[in-house]
N, C-alpha and C positions, 0 to 999 in steps of 0.2 A: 059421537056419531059422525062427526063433521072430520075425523082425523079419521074412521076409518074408511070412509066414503072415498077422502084423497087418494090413501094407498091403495086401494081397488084400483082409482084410476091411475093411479103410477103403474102399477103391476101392468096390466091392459094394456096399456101404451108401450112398455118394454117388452110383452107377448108381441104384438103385432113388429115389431124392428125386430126383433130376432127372427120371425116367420119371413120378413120379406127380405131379410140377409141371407137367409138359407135357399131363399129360393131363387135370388140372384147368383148364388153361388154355384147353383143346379146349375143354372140355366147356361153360364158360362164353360162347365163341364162338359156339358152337353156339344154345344158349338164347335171345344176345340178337337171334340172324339171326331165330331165331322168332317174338321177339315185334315185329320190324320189317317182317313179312311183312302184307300186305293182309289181310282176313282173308275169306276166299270169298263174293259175295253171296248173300241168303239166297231160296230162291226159293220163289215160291208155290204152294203145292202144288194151288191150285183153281184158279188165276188163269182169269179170262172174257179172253177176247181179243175184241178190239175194232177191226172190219174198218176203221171210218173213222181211226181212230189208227195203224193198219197200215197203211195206204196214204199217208196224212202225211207217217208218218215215210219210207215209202219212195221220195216224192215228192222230186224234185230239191228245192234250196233257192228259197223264191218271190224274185223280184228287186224290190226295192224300189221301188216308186213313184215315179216326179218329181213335185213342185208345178208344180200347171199356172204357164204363164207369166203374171208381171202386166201387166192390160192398157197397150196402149200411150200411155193417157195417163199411166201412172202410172212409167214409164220414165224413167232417167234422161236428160234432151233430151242428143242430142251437138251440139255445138260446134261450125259452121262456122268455120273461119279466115275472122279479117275482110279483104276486098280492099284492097289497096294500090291507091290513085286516083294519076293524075298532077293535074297541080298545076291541069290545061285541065278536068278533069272535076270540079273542085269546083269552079270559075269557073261550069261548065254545072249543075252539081245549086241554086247560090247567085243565078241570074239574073244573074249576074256581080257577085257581090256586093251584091244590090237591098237600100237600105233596108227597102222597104217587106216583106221576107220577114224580118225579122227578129223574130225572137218572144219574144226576153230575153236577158239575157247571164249566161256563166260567171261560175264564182268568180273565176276568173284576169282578170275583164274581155274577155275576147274577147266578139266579136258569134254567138248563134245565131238559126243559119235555118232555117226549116221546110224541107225541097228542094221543087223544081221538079218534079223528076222521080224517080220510084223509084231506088232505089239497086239495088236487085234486082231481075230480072226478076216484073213481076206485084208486087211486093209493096209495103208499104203506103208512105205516107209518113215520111221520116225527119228528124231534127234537123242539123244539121251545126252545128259548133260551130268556129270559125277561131280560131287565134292569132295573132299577128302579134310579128316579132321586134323592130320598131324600139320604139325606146322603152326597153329591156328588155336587148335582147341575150343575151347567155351565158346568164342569169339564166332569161330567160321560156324560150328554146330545153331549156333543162334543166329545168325546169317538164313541159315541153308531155311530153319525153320519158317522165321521170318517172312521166307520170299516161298515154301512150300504154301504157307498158311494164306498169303493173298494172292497165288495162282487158285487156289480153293474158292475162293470168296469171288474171282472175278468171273469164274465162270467161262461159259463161253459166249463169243460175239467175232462177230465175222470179219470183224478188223485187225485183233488178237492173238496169237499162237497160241494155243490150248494147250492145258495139260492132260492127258492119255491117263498117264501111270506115277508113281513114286515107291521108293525106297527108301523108309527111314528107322531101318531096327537095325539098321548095322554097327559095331563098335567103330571102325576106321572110315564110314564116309556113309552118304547118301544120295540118290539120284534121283536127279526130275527126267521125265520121258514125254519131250513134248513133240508135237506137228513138225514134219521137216518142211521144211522152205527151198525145193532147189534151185529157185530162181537165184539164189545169191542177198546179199548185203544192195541197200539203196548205194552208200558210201562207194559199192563196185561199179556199180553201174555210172555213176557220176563223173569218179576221176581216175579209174585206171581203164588207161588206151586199149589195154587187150581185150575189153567190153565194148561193145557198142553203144555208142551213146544213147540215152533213150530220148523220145521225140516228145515235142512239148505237151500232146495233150496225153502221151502216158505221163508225164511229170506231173501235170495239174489231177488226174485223177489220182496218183501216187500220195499228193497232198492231202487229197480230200479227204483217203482212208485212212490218214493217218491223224488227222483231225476228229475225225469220229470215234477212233479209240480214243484218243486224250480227253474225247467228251463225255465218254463213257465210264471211264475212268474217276471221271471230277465227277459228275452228276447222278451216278448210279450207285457206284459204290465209294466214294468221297478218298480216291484215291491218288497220291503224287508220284508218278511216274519215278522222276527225279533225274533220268538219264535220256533224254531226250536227245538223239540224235540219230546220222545217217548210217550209221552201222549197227544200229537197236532197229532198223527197218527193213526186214526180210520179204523179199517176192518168193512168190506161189509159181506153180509152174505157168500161170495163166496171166501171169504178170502184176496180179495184186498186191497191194503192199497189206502186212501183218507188223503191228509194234511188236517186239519179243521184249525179255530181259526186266523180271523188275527186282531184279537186285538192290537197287534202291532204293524201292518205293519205298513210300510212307502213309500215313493214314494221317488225312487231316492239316491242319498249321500249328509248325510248331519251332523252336529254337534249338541251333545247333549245339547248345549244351545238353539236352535231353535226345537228342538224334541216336543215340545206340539202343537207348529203350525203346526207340518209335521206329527203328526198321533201318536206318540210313548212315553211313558211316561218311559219305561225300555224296555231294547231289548234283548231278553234272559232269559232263567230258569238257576236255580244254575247247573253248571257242563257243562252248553251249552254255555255261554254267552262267545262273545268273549273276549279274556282279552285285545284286541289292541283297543275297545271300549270302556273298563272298564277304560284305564289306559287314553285315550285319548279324550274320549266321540264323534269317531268320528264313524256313522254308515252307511257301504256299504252294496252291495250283496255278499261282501267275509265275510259278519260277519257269512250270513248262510250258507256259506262255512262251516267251524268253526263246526257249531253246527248241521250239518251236517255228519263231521268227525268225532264228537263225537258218532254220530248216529250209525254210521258205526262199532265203538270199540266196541259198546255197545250192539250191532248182533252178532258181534264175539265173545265176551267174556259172555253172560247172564248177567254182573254187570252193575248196574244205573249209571248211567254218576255224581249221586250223592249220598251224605243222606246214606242210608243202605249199608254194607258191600256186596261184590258179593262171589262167593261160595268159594272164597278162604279166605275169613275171614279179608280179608285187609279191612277196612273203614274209613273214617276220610280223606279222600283225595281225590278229586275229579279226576276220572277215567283216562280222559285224563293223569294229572299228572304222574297217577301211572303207567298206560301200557306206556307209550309212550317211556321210555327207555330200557325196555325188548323188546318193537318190536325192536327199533334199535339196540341191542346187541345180539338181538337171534331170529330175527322172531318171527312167533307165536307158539312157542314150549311152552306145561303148559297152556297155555292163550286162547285155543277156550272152550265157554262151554260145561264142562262135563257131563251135563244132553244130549248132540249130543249122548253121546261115540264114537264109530266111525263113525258114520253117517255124514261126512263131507267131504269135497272134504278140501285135503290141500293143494296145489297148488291154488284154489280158495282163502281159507281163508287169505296165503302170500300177493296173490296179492292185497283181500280189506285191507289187514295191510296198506301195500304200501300207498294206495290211500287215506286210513284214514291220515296218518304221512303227507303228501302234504297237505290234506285239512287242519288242528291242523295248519299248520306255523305260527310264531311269529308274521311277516309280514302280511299284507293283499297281497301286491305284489308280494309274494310267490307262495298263495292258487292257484287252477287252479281256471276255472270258473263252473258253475255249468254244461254249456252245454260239457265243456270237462268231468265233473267227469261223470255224466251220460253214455255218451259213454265209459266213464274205463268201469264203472261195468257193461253194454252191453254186452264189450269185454270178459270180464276175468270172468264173472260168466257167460259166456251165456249157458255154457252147462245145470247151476242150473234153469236160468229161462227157457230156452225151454223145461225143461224135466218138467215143472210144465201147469197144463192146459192151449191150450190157450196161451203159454207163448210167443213162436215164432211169431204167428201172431198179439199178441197185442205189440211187442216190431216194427212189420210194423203199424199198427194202429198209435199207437205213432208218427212214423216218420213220415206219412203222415197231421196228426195232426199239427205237426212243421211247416211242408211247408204250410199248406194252412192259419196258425195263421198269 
């Protein structure tokens, strides 16, 4: 009786701890729900109401505005696809081949002719450029293709000579039918006398468009010019410069053992070529860096980047060579062309030294890229190209150009 009486009161006593464990347990639940509750907000007991704030806020939500559209010169140009000719209608655009229409020749040697007749209805005169396969064979056929296939791909852009037309089902040759240029060759205007010199700040904007092809070039469709120079630079009748000629080009980086499958059989004219390809046969978008930079000395100073002496009588040395340690020992003191006389911004002229000396490096991992040299001469000649027609709003044109490529 005495042993069960115990365990009653053990039981009893472990009921009552269990009850008051459970209800401390509560009671702690309870407290932290309280202090995770919101806590009422506090309202104003005077508050002034404010009918245009009341109406606001009871107002649907306003719908955002559009940017008006940009004008349409400032659009990006669409693209016609260029016409496929048969082989009778470049015979008809060519006089049938007339000497006397021939106005210079390709890189590759073929003959170009000014046409006969518009290539488009109404529209201006064009270049026709023929190849011809004897001589050549496989060789030039793949060539011609080559350079048909990334005149395709590059489209149009306002720095560029387009392609119109082509002609390639014929057995003995093929023709590109591109934009004529009658402004002539950069290379003419530079150093042959029976041209007029051009005036510095058409030279600086001359740079600038030609900068922006090569940026367009590398950054849009990842392409290596390869022949960068002043007779690959045709003016417009309005004095614009157009890169023409990609004979050369290439797609990408790559070694001159592989360079016939990739488009390019030599990458460079004498005085442009870079020498880190010459020595290494290895070709990037810093080659036309390079030859580029040379472009640039070759504005400044009226001397050809090769071949014929420039007005100081030096020759036998390729340009680069020869300025390139007078700009780093003296700037350009002596060294801008004298046919300018004072007609030149110097402070401009220093800073394309500059830019020239960056592009020329030994190194390819030197050179900047072409989208930074572009923006130098933006920067540092902008007073030359805004003060030339046109100039400020096509350097936005441009840019917008960029963004929508």
């Amino acid at each position: 009786m005495d042993v069960a009486m115990a365990l009653a009161t053990v039981f009893f006593c472990l009921l009552l701890l269990a009850s008051a464990a459970i209800s401390l347990l509560l009671l702690r639940l309870c407290l932290a729900a309280l202090r995770r509750a919101p806590a009422p907000a506090a309202r104003a007991p005077y508050a002034a109401v404010d009918p245009e704030a009341a109406a606001r806020a009871a107002a649907p939500p306003a719908v955002p505005q559009q940017e008006p559209p940009l004008p349409a010169a400032w659009a990006k140009p669409k693209a016609p696809e260029p016409r496929r000719l048969a082989w009778r209608e470049v015979e008809a655009l060519t006089g049938g081949f007339d000497e006397a229409a021939v106005v210079g020749r390709g890189g590759s040697g073929g003959a170009v002719y000014l046409s006969r007749i518009p290539v488009l209805a109404g529209g201006p005169p064009a270049a026709v450029k023929v190849h011809r396969w004897c001589g050549g064979g496989e060789r030039r056929l793949g060539a011609f293709r080559r350079e048909l296939d990334l005149l395709r791909r590059v489209g149009r852009h306002p720095r560029l000579v387009a392609l119109l037309a082509y002609s390639d089902d014929h057995e003995e040759g093929g023709a590109l039918v591109l934009e004529y240029m009658p402004g002539g060759t950069l290379a003419d205007r530079l150093h042959h006398a029976a041209t007029p010199p051009l005036t510095w700040r058409h030279r600086m904007r001359v740079l600038h468009d030609v900068a922006a092809a090569l940026e367009h070039l590398h950054d849009a469709v990842s392409i290596v010019h390869g022949d960068v120079s002043a007779s690959n630079v045709l003016l417009d009748a309005g004095g614009r410069a157009r890169l023409c000629d990609l004979g050369s080009a290439c797609e990408g980086t790559f070694s001159a053992a592989v360079a016939p499958a990739r488009g390019a059989a030599a990458v460079g004219s004498p005085g442009y070529a870079d020498p880190f390809f010459l020595r290494t046969g290895i070709v990037s978008k810093k080659s036309d860096v390079y030859g580029f930079g040379v472009l640039l000395l070759e504005a400044l100073t009226g001397s050809p980047a090769a071949g014929a002496p420039g007005p100081d009588g030096v020759g036998g040395q390729y340009l680069a060579a020869r300025v390139l340690p007078r700009v780093r020992a003296a700037g350009v003191a002596g060294l801008v062309d004298g046919r300018l006389g004072d007609g030149y911004d110097a402070v401009e002229a220093g800073d394309v030294a500059r830019i020239a000396v960056e592009c020329v490096a030994p190194q390819p991992g030197l050179r900047p890229t072409m989208a930074q040299v572009r923006a130098a001469v933006a920067e540092k000649a902008a007073r030359s190209i805004a003060a030339t027609d046109g100039g400020e709003s096509d350097l936005k044109l441009l840019d917008l150009f960029r963004m929508a490529s």
